[in-house]
C-alpha positions in Angstrom: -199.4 77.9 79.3 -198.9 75.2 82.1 -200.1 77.3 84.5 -203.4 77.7 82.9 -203.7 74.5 82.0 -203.6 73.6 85.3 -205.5 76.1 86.6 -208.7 75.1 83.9 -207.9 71.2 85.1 -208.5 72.4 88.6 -211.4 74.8 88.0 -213.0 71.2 86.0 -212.4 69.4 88.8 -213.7 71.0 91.2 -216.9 72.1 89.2 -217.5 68.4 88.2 -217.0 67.0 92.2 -219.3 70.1 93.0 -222.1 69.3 90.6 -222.1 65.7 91.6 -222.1 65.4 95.1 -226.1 64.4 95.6 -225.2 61.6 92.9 -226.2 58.2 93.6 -222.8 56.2 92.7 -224.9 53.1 92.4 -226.6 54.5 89.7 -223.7 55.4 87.4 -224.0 52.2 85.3 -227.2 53.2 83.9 -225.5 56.3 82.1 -228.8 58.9 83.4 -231.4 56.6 82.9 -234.2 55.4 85.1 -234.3 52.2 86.7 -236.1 49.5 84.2 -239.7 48.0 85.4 -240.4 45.9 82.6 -238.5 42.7 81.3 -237.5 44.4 78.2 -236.2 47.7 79.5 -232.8 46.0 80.1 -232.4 44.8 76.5 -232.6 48.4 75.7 -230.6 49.9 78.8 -227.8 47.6 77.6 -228.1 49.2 74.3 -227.4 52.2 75.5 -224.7 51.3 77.9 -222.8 49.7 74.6 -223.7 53.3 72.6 -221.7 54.9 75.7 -218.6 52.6 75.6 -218.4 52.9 72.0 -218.5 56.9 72.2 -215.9 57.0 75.1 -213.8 54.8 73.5 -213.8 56.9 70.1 -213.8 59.9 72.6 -210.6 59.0 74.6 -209.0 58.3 71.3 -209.8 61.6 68.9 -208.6 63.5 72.6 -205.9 61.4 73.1 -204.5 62.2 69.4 -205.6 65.7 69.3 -203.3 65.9 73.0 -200.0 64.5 71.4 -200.3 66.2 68.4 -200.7 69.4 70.3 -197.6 68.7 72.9 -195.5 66.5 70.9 -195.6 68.8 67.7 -196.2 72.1 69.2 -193.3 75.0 67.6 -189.7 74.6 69.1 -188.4 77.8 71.2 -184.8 77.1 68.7 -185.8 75.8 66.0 -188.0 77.8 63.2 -187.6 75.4 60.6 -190.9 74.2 59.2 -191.3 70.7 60.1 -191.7 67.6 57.6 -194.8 67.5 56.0 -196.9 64.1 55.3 -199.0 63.8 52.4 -201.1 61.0 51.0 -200.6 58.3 53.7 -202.8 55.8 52.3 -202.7 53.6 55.4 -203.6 56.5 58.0 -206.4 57.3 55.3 -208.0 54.0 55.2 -207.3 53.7 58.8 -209.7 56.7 59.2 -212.2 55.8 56.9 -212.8 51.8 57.5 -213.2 52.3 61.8 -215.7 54.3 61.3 -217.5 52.5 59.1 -217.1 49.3 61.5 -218.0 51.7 64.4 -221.4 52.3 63.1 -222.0 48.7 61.3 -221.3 47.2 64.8 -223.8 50.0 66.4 -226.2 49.4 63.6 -226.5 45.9 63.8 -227.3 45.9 67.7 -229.4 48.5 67.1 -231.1 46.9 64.1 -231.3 43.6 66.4 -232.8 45.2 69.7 -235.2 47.4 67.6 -236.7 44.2 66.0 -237.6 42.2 69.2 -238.6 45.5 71.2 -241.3 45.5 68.4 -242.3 42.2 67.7 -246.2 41.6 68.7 -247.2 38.1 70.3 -250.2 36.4 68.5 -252.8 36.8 71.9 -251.3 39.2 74.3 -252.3 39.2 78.0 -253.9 42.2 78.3 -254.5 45.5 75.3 -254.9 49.3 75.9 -255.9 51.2 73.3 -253.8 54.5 74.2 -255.7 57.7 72.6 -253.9 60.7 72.7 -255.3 64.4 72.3 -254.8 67.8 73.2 -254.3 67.9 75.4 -254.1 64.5 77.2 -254.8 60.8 77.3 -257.6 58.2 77.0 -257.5 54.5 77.8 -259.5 51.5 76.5 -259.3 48.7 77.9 -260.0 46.3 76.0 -261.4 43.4 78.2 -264.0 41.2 79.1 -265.6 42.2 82.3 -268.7 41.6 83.7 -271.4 44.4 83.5 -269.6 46.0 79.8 -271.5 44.2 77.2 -269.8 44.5 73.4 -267.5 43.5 71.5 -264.2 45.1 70.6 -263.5 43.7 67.4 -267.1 44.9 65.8 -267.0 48.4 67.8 -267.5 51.8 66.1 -265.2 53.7 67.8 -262.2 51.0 67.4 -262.7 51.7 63.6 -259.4 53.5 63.7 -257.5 50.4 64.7 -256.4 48.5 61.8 -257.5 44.6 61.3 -254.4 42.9 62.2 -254.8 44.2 65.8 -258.4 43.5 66.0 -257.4 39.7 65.3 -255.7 39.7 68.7 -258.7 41.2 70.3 -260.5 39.0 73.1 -263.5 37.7 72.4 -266.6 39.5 73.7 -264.6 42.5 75.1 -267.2 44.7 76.1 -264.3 46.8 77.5 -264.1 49.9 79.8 -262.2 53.4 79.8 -260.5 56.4 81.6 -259.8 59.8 80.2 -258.2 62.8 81.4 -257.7 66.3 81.2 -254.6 68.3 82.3 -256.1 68.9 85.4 -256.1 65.3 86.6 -254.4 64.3 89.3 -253.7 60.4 90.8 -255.0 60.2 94.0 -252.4 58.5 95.6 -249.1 60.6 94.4 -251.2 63.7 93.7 -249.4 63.6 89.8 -250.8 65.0 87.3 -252.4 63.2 84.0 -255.0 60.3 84.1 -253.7 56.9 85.9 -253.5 54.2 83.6 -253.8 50.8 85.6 -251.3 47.9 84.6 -251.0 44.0 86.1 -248.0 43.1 87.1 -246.0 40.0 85.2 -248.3 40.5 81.9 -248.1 41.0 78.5 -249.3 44.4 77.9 -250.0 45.0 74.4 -249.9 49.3 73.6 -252.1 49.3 70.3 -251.5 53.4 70.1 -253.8 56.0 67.9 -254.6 59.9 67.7 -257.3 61.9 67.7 -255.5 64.8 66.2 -251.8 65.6 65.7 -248.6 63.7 66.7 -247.9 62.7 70.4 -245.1 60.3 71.8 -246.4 58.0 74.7 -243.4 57.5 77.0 -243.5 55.6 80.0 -240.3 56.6 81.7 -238.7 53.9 83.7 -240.1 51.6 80.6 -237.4 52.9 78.8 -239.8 52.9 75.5 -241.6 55.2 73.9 -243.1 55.1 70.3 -245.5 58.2 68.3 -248.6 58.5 68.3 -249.8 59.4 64.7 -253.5 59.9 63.5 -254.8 57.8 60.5 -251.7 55.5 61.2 -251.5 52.7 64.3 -248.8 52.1 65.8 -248.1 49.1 68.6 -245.6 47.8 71.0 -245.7 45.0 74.2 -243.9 45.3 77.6 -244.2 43.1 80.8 -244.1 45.0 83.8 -242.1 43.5 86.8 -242.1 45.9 89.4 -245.6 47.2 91.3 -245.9 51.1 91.4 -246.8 54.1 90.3 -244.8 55.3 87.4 -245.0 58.8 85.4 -245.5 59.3 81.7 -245.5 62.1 79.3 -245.9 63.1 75.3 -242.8 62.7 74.4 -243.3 64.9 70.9 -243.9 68.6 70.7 -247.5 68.9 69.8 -248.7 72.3 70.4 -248.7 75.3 73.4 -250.1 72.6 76.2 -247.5 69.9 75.4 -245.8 70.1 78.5 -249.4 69.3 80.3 -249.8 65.8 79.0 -249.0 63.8 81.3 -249.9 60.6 82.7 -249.4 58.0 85.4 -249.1 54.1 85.4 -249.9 52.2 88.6 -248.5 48.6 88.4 -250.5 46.5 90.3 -251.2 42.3 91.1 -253.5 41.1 88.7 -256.1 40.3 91.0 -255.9 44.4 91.8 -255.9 45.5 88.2 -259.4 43.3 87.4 -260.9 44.8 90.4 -260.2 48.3 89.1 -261.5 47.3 85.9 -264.7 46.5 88.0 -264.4 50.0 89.6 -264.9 51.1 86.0 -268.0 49.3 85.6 -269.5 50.9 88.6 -268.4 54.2 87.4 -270.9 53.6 84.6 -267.5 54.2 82.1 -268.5 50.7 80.3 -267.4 50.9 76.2 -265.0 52.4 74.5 -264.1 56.0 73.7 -263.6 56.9 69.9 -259.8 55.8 69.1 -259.2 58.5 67.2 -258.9 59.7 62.9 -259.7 56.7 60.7 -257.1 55.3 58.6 -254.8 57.1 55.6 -254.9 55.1 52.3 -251.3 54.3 52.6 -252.1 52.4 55.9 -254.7 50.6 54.3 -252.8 49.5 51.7 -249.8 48.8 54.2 -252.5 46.6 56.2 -253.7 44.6 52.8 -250.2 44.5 51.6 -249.4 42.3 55.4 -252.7 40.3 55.3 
């Protein structure tokens, strides 16, 4: 039995030095994930680091009993007596039942606390996309004031889908442009596929997400966020961006045979670049907005009166 336990520790060993040796040490504190380029990534990297300390610790313990039970209990070569038998340890049981229940208070209540300000909205953001998904890939209003796009967002058709409460935080006069994409789409620069949707570095961006048909997930990887995209209900979230480049994205949800094709790209750019691409739009003759996506369900009406 020693022998193959060694041998399995060894065989572990080596397969887990052997797997690992392109790793980047220096990213082992993020635990797998991306870098963060927004100012609230780390509040959720954190999270998740905490989730992983609190899972190793229960880990080394369950592992550590399980080994002492099996070594320090195992059947005597002399003796064939059965051994004492324990029954009804009331302290062991409420041991077992009240740390877990701490465990996952303590993980609820920073999850509870990090999920609240990830999601709370800021009365006038800095800038607002309207982010349409479809099968099978992704449109983007920008919802702005620029010269040569005559309009207004908050009175537009094709924003119908957006409930009221976002509309309030609409600019005024945002005659607003757009980009679409198809799964053929590529970004010029990286040669990535999916449309290129065009950020400003060190603003507010506010995601005010809707659906033209089923359910997507908009997930901007290194944001470290990602929330669904459902028709006939609106969902919203901000970030800041703090690092200038071009980032990928993808549905994050399952929604039919060309799922794997949705994908996207963010360029993070100075704000002085990210006006002047809006301004690209113009000349494009893309000026407006596209249709958002299936009007509202009764139950997010009444959700929206219920908040007014």
């Amino acid at each position: 039995m020693r022998r193959k336990l060694l041998q399995a520790l060894t065989a572990g060993l080596v397969l887990a030095t052997a797997t690992g040796c392109s790793y980047n040490w220096e990213d082992f504190p993020r635990l797998g994930m991306p870098t963060p380029t927004t100012e609230e990534a780390p509040r959720i990297l954190s999270l998740w680091q905490g989730s992983w300390a609190a899972a190793l610790a229960v880990g080394v313990l369950v592992w550590g009993l399980i080994l002492w039970s099996a070594f320090f209990h195992r059947r005597s070569r002399t003796k064939v007596e059965v051994p004492p038998q324990t029954r009804y340890n009331m302290p062991i049981e409420a041991l077992y039942t009240v740390v877990p229940l701490v465990i996952v208070s303590v993980l609820f209540y920073f999850t509870a606390r990090d999920e609240s300000e990830l999601l709370s909205l800021k009365k006038k953001p800095d800038v607002t996309v309207n982010v349409v998904g479809f099968q099978w890939s992704w449109c983007f209003n920008y919802v702005e004031p620029v010269a040569g796009s005559t309009g207004d967002a908050k009175k537009s058709p094709e924003l119908d889908a957006i409930p009221q409460r976002y509309k309030d935080a609409f600019p005024a006069n945002a005659g607003g442009v757009y980009d679409c994409g198809t799964p053929g789409t590529r970004n010029p620069q990286t040669n990535n596929p999916g449309p290129t949707l065009w950020l400003p570095k060190g603003k507010t961006v506010r995601f005010v997400l809707t659906s033209r048909d089923v359910i997507h997930s908009f997930w901007v990887v290194p944001f470290l966020m990602k929330q669904d995209v459902i028709p006939g209900h609106t969902n919203a979230f901000e970030v800041t961006p703090n690092k200038e480049g071009t980032f990928l994205g993808k549905c994050a949800e399952l929604c039919g045979v060309d799922h794997s094709r949705m994908l996207f790209n963010v360029k993070v750019v100075s704000p002085e670049r990210y006006e002047q691409h809006l301004k690209d739009l113009v000349d494009k003759q893309q000026t407006g907005y596209v249709p958002a996506g299936i009007a509202q369900t009764s139950h997010e009406k009444n959700r929206e009166t219920n908040n007014l």
